[in-house]
C-alpha positions in Angstrom: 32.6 49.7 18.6 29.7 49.7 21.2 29.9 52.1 24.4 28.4 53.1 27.6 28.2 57.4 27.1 28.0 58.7 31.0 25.4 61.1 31.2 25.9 61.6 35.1 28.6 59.6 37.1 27.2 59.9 40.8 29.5 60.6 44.0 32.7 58.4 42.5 32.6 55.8 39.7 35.9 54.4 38.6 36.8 51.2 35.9 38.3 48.5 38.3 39.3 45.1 37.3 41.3 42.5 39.9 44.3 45.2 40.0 47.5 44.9 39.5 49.5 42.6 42.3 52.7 41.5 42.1 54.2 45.6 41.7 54.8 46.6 45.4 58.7 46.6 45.4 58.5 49.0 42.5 56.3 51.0 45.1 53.4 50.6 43.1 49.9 49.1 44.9 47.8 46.6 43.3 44.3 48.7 43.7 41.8 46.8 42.3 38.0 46.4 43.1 37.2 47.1 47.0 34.9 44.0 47.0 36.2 41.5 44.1 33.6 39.1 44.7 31.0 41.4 43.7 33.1 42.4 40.6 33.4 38.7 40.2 30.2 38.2 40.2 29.0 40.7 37.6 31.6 39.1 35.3 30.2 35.3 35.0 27.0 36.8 35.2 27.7 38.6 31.4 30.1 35.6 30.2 32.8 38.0 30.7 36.7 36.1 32.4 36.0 37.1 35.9 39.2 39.5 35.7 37.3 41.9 32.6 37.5 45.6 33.2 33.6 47.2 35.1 32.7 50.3 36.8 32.6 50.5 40.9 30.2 52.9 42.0 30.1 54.0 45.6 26.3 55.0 46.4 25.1 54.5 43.0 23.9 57.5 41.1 25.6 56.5 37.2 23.0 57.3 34.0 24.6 55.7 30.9 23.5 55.5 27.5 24.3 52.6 25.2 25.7 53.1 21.7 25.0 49.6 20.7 23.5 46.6 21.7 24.8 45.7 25.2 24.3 43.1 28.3 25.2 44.4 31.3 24.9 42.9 35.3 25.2 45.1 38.6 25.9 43.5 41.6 27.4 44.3 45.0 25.1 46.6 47.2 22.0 46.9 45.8 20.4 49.7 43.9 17.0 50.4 42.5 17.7 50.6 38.6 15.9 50.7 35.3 17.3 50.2 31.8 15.3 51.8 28.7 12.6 52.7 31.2 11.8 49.2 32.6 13.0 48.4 36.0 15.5 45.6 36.1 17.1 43.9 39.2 20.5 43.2 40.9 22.7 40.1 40.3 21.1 39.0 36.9 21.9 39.9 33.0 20.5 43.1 31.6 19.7 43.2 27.9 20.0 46.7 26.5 19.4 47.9 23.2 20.8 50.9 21.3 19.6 54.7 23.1 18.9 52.9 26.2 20.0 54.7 29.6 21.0 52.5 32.3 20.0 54.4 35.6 20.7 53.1 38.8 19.9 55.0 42.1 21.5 55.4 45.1 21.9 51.7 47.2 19.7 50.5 49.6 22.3 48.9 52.2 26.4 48.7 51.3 28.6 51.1 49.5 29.7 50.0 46.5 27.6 48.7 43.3 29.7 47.0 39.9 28.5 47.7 36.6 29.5 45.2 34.4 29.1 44.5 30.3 29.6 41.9 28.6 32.6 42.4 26.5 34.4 44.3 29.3 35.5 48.2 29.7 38.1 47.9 27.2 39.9 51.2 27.9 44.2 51.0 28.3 45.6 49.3 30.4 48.0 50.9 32.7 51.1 48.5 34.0 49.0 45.7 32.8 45.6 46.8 34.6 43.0 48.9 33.7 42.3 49.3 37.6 42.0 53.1 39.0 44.2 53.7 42.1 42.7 57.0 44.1 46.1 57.0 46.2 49.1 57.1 43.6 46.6 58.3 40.7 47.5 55.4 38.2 45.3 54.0 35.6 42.1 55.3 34.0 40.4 58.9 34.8 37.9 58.8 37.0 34.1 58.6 35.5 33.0 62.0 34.3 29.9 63.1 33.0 30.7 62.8 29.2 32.9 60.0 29.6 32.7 57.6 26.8 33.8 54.1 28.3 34.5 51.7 25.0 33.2 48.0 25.5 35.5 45.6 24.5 35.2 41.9 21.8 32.5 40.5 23.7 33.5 36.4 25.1 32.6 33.5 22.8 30.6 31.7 25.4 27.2 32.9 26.5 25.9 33.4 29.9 24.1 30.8 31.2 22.4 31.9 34.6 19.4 34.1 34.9 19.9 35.2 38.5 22.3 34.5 41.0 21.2 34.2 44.7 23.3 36.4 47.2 23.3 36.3 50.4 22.7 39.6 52.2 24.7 40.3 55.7 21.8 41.1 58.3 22.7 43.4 61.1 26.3 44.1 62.7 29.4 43.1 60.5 32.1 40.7 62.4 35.1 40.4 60.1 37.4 37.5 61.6 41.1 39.1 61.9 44.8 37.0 62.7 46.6 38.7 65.1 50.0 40.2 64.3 52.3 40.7 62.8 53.3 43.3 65.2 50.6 42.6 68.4 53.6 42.7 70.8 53.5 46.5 70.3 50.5 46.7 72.0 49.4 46.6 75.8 48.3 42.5 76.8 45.0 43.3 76.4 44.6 45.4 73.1 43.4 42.4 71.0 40.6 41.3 73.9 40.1 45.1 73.3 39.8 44.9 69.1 37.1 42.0 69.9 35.3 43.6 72.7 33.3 46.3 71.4 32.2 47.6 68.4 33.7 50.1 66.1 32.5 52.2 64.3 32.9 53.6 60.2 33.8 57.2 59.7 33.2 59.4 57.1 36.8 60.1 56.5 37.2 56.4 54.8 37.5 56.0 51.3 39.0 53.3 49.1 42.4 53.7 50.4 41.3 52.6 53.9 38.5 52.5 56.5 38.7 54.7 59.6 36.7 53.4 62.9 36.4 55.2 65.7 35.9 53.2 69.3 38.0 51.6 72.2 41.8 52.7 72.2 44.0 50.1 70.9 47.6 51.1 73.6 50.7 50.2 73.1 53.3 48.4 75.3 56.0 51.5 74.7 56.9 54.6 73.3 59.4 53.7 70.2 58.0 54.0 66.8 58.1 51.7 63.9 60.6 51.6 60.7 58.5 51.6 57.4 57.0 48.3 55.9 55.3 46.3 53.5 51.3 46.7 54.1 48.7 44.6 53.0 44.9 44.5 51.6 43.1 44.0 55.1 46.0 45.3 57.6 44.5 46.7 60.9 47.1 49.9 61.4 47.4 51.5 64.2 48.3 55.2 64.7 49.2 57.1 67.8 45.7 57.9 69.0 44.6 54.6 69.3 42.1 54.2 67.1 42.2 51.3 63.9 42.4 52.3 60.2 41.1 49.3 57.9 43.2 49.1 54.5 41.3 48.5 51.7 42.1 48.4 47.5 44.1 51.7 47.5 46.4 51.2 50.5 50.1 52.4 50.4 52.6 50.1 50.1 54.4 51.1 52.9 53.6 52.6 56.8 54.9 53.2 59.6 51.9 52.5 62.1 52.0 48.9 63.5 49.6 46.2 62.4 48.1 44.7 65.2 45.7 42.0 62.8 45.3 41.7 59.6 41.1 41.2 58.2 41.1 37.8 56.3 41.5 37.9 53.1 37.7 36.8 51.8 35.8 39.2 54.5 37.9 42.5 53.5 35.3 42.4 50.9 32.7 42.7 53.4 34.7 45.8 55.0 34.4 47.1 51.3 30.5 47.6 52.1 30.4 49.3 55.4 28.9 52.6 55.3 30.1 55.9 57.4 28.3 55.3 60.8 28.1 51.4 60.3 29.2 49.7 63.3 31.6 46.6 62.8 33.4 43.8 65.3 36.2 41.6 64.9 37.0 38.1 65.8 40.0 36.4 66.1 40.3 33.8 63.1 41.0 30.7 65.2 42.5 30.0 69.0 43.0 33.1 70.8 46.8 33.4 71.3 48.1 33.3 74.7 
């Protein structure tokens, strides 16, 4: 069987497919790639079922060695990267060929970069998901240096594009947001205030949520909230004010109240921002009243 041998992993690389949803009233998330479209992407663009096992790597940084004959595809933010010495580009099929290191660098805009082979990552799966949850430490290690990821029976069909076109978000992030479900916590104007101003990305976020620093979100009142369901894209609110962003690795619980939830498509955008990265909101339709 072919493999990808990890010579050096970079700051985090973990296997993520499309997670594992459906769990959260046995308490377990449903993790999962931070930006799914890009994983989505790298699959099709191998021949792969858009829902095959890759590697997510947050600012680049993986060398990996092929066994075997291999065609890989990274897509998501991009990343200067060579294969077997010759440079080779984002969003397009990779050909490798046996004792060829894959070497990608550290991304020129966005966070996270997929790696994916045709064939898939075909290590266990884990409560049907070979998806690697930071928060509740479920599914596969993370990538080591040494780690030996297997690649799976590869597809029947072929690829058949040469090079997708992406488009590339210029400038400031807006992610559009619906209010609730728990707005009426807050002070009359705390969604005007979520919409005004920027926010910013610390460097305390991670896969299980982003942290923003900017205008204080108040509430109406002083009584706290009994534990509930969270979701991918949940805007939580805790005491000081200040929004976390809840990305693959949420919990599937919290006590903070949601004052909007990110739409479902653009969390994947929120999966990109970068520590320092400055990001609005807008209200997904008529502004309640």
């Amino acid at each position: 069987m072919s493999a990808l041998e990890v010579l050096a992993p970079g700051p985090l690389a973990t296997v993520q497919d499309l997670g594992r949803p459906g769990l959260a009233a046995l308490g377990v998330g449903a993790s999962g790639a931070a930006d799914r479209a890009s994983l989505r992407l790298a699959n099709r663009l191998v021949g792969n079922a858009e829902d095959a096992a890759g590697v997510e790597l947050t600012f680049g940084g993986l060398r990996a060695r092929a066994t075997g004959f291999a065609t890989v595809a990274l897509t998501g933010a991009p990343c200067p990267a060579s294969a077997g010495g010759r440079a080779v580009g984002m969003n397009a099929p990779i050909p490798m060929r046996p004792g060829d290191v894959l070497v990608i660098g550290a991304p020129t805009q966005g966070a996270r970069t997929y790696l994916a082979v045709r064939g898939g990552i075909d290590v266990p799966p884990v409560l049907g998901a070979r998806s690697t949850d930071v928060l509740s430490g479920l599914g596969p290690e993370f990538v080591q240096e040494g780690t030996v990821l297997p690649i799976g029976r590869e597809p029947a069909g072929f690829p058949t594009v040469d090079q997708a076109p992406v488009r590339r978000v210029a400038g400031e992030v807006t992610l559009r947001v619906i209010p609730g479900p728990r707005a009426d916590w807050f002070a009359p104007d705390a969604l005007g205030v979520l919409c005004g101003e920027p926010y910013h990305v610390t460097s305390e976020s991670n896969r299980v949520g982003a942290r923003l620093e900017g205008p204080e979100l108040r509430r109406a009142g002083p009584a706290e909230l009994q534990p509930e369901g969270m979701v991918r894209g949940a805007l939580q609110v805790p005491p000081h004010g200040r929004p976390v962003l809840l990305l693959a690795d949420h919990p599937v619980t919290g006590g903070y109240p949601i004052i909007a939830v990110v739409v479902d498509e653009d969390v994947d955008l929120a999966a990109q921002l970068r520590p320092g990265e400055p990001v609005r909101f807008r209200i997904d339709g008529p502004r309640p009243t």
